[in-house]
N, C-alpha and C positions, 0 to 999 in steps of 0.2 A: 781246860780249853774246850770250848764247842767245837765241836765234832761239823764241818762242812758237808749237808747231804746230797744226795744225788739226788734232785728230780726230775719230775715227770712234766715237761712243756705237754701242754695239751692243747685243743682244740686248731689251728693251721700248721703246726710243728708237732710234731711228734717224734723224740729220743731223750737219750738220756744225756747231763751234761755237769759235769765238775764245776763248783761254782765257788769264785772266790769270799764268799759271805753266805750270809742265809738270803733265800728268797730275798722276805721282809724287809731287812738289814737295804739289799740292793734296790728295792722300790721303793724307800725311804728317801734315800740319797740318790733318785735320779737315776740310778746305774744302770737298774735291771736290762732295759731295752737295748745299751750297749754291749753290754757284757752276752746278750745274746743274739748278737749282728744283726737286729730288728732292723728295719730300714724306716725309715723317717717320713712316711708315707700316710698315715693316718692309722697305719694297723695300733691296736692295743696290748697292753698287757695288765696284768692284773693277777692277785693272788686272791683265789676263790675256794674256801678250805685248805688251804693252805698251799694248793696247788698252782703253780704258774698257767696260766689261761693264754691264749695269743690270739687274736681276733684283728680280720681286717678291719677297716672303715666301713662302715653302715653305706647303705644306697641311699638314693631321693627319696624314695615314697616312707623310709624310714625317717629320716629326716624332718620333710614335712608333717609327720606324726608328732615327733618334738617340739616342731615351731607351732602348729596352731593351739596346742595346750600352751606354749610359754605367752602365745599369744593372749589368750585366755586372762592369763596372770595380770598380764600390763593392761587389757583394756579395762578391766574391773580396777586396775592404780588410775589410770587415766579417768575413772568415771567417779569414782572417791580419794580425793588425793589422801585421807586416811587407812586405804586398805594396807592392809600392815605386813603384806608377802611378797617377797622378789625370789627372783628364779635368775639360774647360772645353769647354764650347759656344760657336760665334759668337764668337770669339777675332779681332781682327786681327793677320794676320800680314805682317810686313814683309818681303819674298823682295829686299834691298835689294843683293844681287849682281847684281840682274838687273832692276830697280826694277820689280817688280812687286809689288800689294799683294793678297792673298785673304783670306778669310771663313771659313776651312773649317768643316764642319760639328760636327764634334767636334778638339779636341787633346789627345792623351795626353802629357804629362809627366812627369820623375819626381820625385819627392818633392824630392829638392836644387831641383830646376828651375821646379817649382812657388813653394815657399818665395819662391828669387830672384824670381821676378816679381812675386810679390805683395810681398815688401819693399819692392822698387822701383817699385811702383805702375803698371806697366807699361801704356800704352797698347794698344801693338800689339808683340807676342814675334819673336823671329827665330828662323830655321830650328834655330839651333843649340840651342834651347829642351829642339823636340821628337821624340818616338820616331815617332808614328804620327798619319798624319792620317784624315780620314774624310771622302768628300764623297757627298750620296745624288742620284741626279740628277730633275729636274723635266724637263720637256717643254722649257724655253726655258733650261735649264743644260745637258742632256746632253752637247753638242757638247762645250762647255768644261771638263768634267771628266774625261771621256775624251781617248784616244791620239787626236789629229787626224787627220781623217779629208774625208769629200766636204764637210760640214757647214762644219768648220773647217780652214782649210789653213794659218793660225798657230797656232806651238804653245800649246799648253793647260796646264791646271793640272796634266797628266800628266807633260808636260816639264818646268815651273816648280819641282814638286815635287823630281823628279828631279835638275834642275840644282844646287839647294841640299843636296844629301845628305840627303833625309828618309829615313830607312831602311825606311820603311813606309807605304804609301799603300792604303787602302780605301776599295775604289768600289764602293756601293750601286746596281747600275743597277736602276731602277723602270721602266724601256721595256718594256712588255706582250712583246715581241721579244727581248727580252733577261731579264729577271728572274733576275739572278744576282750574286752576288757575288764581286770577285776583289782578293782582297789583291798588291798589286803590291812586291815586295822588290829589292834589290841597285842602286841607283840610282848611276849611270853619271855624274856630274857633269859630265862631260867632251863627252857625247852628250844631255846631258838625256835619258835615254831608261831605266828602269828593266828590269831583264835577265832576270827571272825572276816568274813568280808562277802562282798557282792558284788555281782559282773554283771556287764552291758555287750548285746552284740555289735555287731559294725554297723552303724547307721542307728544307731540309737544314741539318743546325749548321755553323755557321762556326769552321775550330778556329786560333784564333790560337796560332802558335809560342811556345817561348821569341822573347823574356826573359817575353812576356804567359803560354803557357797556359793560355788562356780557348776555353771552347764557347758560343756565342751563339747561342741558338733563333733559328730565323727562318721559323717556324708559322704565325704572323699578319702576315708582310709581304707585301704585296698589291704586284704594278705599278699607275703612274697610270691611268686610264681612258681609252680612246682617246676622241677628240674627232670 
């Protein structure tokens, strides 16, 4: 029999806690957030290295970071009714190579793969779903969305991604220190470790490659406020 381990809630909770399942096992079946008196509020959870994560809900200025790239998406559907990409918010994803579960901020799709899911009434999508993910970071996510680092010295959703072949990975960093954005490509499955990419600062357009094509203002993306 599996052995039930003790872990480590990180990021707004911090101790240790007896779990009737693994992690995995409970964020699978919906449990997890129960089983750890989460409250029904928007906070998150997630397994990132195999670590339980807990995250409140994103602010506005996060938000709208989200909405004008998804917007992005739809007015280039809107201007070609053959562009072949839809976007989902707040999607659970299953990274079940590697039992880890994320949240990401946006998923692009393509039209086959969209369809699929929605026929199938999908819970939570698998990597092989999607094209391009999106995470924007908060003050108590950064560590975990970014390439690990002093913060975090288990790998991150940077590797996670990576390890599953997402072909595209966008990171929103809002750190007053950083304010830049850097599409990450060519993921290394083998290294979790994606090979190539290139950033934009705030107020420069973000120009997605083929297969996307898209230039996304980013005029009014502000960093979080220092504390």
């Amino acid at each position: 029999m599996e052995e039930t381990p003790k872990v480590s809630i990180l990021a707004t909770v911090h101790h240790h806690r007896e779990l009737p399942d693994t992690p995995y096992n409970l964020w699978l079946q919906d449990e997890l957030a129960d089983v750890l008196d989460l409250p029904h509020d928007g906070t998150r959870v997630e397994l990132i290295g195999g670590e339980i994560v807990v995250s409140p809900g994103p602010d506005y200025a996060h938000n709208v970071i989200v909405r004008t790239i998804n917007e992005e998406f739809l007015a280039a559907k809107l201007r070609d009714p053959a562009f072949p990409w839809r976007c989902v918010q707040t999607q659970d994803l299953n990274l079940s190579d590697i039992h880890d579960g994320y949240i990401p901020d946006l998923c692009v799709l393509s039209n086959d793969n969209d369809r699929r899911a929605m026929t199938a009434q999908l819970k939570k999508v698998l990597p092989e779903h999607l094209e391009l993910v999106l995470e924007v970071t908060s003050p108590s996510t950064a560590p975990d969305d970014r390439r690990p680092g002093m913060r975090r010295g288990g790998p991150s959703k940077w590797n996670g991604y990576a390890r599953v072949g997402i072909p595209f990975y966008l990171l929103v960093d809002r750190d007053p220190k950083e304010a830049r954005t850097t599409l990450f490509t060519e993921p290394d499955t083998a290294t979790g470790e994606y090979r190539a990419a290139v950033s934009w600062e705030f107020g420069e357009p973000v120009k997605l490659p083929d297969p996307f094509g898209l230039e996304i203002p980013t005029d009014e993306w502000e960093p979080w406020q220092r504390i």
